[in-house]
MIFIMI-725052 format. One record per residue: residue number from 1; residue in one letter; z, y, x of N, C-alpha, C in turn. Coordinates in nm, 3 decimals, m for minus. Example, Ala and Ser with C-alpha at 12.3 -4.5 7.8 and 13.67 -1.06 7.14 Angstrom:
// MIFIMI-725052
+------+------+---------+---------+---------+---------+---------+---------+---------+---------+---------+
| resi | resn |    n.zz |    n.yy |    n.xx |   ca.zz |   ca.yy |   ca.xx |    c.zz |    c.yy |    c.xx |
+------+------+---------+---------+---------+---------+---------+---------+---------+---------+---------+
|    1 |    a |   0.780 |  m0.569 |   1.319 |   0.780 |  m0.450 |   1.230 |   0.780 |  m0.330 |   1.320 |
|    2 |    s |   0.708 |  m0.225 |   1.285 |   0.714 |  m0.106 |   1.367 |   0.787 |   0.003 |   1.290 |
+------+------+---------+---------+---------+---------+---------+---------+---------+---------+---------+
***
This chain:
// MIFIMI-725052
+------+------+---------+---------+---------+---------+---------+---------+---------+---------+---------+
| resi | resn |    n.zz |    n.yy |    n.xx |   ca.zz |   ca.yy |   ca.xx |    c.zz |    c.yy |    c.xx |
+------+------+---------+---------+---------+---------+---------+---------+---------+---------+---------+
|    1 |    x |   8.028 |   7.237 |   8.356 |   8.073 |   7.331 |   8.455 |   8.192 |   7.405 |   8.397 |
|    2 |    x |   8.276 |   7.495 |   8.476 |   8.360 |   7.555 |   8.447 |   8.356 |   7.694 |   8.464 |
|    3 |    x |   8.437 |   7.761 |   8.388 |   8.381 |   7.880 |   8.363 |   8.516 |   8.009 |   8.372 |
|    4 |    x |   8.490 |   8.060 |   8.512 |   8.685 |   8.145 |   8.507 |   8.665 |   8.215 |   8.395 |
|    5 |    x |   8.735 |   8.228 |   8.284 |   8.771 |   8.352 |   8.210 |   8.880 |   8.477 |   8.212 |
|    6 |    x |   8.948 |   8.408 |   8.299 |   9.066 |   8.544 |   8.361 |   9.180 |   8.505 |   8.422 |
|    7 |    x |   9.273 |   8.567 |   8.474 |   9.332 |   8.514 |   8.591 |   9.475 |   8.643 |   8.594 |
|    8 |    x |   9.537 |   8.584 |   8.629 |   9.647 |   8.699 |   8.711 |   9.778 |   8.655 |   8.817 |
|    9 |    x |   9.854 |   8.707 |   8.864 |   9.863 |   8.709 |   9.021 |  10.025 |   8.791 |   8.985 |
|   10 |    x |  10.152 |   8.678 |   8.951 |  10.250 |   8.755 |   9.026 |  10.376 |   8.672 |   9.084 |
|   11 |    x |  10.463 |   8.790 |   9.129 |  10.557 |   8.726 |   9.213 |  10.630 |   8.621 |   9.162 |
|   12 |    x |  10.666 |   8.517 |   9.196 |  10.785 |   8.428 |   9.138 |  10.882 |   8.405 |   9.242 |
|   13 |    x |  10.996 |   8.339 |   9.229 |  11.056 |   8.283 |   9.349 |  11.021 |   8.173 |   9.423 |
|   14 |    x |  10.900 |   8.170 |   9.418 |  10.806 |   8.042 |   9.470 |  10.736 |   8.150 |   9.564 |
|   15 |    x |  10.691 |   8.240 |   9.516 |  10.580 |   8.307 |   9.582 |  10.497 |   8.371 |   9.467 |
|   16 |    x |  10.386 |   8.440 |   9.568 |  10.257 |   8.486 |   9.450 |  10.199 |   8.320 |   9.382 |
|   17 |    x |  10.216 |   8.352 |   9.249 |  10.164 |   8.254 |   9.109 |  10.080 |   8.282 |   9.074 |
|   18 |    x |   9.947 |   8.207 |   9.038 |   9.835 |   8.229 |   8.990 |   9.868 |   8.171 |   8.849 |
|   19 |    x |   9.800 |   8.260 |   8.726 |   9.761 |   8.162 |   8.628 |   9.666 |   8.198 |   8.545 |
|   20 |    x |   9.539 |   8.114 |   8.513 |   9.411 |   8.172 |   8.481 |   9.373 |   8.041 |   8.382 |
|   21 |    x |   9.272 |   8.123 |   8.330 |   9.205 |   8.043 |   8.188 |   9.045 |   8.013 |   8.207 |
|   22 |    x |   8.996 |   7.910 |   8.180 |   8.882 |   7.876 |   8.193 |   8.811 |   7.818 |   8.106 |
|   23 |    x |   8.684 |   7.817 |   8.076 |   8.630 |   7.736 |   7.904 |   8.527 |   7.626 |   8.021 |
|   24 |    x |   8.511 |   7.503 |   7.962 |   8.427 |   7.413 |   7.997 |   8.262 |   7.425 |   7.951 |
|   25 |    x |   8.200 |   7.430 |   7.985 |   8.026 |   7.433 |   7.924 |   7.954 |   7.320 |   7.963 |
|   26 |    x |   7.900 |   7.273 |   7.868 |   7.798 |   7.134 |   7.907 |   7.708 |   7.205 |   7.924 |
|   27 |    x |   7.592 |   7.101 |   8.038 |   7.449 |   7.161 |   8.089 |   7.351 |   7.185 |   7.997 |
|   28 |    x |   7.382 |   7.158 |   7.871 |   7.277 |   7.267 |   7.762 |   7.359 |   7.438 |   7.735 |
|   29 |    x |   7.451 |   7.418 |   7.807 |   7.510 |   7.605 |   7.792 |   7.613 |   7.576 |   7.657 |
|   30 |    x |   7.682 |   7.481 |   7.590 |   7.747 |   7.483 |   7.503 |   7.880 |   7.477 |   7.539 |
|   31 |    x |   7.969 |   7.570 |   7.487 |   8.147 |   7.537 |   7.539 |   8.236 |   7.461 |   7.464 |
|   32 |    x |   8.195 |   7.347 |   7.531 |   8.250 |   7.200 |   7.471 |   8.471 |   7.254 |   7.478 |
|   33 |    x |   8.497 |   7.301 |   7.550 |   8.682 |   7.349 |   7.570 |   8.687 |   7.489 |   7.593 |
|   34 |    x |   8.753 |   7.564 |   7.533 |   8.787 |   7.677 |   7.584 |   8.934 |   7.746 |   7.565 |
|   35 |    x |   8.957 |   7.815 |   7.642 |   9.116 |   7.828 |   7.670 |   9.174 |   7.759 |   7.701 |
|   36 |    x |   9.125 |   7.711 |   7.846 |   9.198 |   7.571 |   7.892 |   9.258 |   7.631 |   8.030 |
|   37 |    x |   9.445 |   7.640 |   8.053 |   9.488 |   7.710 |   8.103 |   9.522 |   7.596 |   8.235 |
|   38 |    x |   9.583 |   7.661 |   8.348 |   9.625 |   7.628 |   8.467 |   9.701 |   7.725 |   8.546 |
|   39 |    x |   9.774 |   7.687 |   8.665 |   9.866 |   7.752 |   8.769 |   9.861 |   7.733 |   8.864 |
|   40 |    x |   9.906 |   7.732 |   8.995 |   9.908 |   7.737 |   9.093 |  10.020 |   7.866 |   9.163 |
|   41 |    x |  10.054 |   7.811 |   9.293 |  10.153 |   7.915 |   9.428 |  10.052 |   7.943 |   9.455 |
|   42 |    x |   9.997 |   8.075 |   9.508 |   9.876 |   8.067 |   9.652 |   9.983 |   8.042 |   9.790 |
|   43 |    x |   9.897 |   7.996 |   9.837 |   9.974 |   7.904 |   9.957 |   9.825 |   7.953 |  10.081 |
|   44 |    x |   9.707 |   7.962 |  10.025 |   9.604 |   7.982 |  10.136 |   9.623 |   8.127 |  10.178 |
|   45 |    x |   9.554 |   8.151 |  10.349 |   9.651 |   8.293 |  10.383 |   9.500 |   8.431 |  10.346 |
|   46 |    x |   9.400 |   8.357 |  10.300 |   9.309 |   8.427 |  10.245 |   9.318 |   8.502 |  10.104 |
|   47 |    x |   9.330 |   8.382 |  10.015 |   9.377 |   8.426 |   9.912 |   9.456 |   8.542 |   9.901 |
|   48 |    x |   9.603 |   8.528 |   9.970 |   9.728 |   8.598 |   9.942 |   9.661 |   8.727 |  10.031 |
|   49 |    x |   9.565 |   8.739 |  10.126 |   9.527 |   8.840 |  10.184 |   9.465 |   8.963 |  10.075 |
|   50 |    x |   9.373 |   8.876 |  10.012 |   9.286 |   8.961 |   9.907 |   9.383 |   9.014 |   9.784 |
|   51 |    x |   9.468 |   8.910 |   9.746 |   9.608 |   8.998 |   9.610 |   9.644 |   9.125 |   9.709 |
|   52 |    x |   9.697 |   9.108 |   9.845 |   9.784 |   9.208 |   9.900 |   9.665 |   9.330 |   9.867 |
|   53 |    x |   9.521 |   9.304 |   9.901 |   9.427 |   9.403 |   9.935 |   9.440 |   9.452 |   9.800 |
|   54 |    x |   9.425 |   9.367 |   9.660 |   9.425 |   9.435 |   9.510 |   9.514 |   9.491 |   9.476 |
|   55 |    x |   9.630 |   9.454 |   9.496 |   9.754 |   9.534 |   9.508 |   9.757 |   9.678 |   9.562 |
|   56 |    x |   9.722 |   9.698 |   9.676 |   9.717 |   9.808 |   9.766 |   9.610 |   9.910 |   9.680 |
|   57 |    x |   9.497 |   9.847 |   9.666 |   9.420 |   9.959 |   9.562 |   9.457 |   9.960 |   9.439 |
|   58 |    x |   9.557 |   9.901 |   9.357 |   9.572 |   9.909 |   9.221 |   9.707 |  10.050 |   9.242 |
|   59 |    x |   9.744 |  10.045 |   9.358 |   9.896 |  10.129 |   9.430 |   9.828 |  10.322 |   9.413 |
|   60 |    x |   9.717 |  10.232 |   9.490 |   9.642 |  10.410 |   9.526 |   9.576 |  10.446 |   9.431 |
|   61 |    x |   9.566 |  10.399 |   9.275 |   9.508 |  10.432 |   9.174 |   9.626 |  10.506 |   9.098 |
|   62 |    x |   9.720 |  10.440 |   9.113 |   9.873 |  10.509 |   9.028 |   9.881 |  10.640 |   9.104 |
|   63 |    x |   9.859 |  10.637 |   9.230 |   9.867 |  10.742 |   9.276 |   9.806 |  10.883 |   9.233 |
|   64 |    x |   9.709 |  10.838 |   9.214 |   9.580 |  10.906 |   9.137 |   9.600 |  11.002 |   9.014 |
|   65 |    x |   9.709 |  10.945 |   8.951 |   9.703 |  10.930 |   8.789 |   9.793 |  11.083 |   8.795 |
|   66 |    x |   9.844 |  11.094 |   8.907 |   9.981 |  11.186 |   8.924 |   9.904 |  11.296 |   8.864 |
+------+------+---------+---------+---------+---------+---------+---------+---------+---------+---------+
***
């Protein structure tokens, strides 16, 4: 199975870029790979819905800080 270990979310001239890290685990629970990286555009209009939504509360937290 695969296992997200972390992720982040920014603009490029492509669009919002994903790029996140994941470790592999065999079905006895052992992590046969880890730090095994990947990318992606988000292109789905869900996805890019929920960054806009994290965005918007990460906005009103700065706000906060004032």
């Amino acid at each position: 199975m695969k296992k997200l270990t972390a992720f982040t979310v920014h603009t490029t001239a492509e669009g919002k870029r994903c790029a996140y890290m994941y470790s592999v685990i065999d079905g006895d629970g052992n992590i046969t790979e880890s730090n095994k990286r990947a990318n992606c555009v988000l292109l789905d209009e869900s996805a890019l819905a929920a960054v806009q939504e994290l965005e918007t509360f990460l906005t009103g937290r700065l706000t906060e800080l004032d």
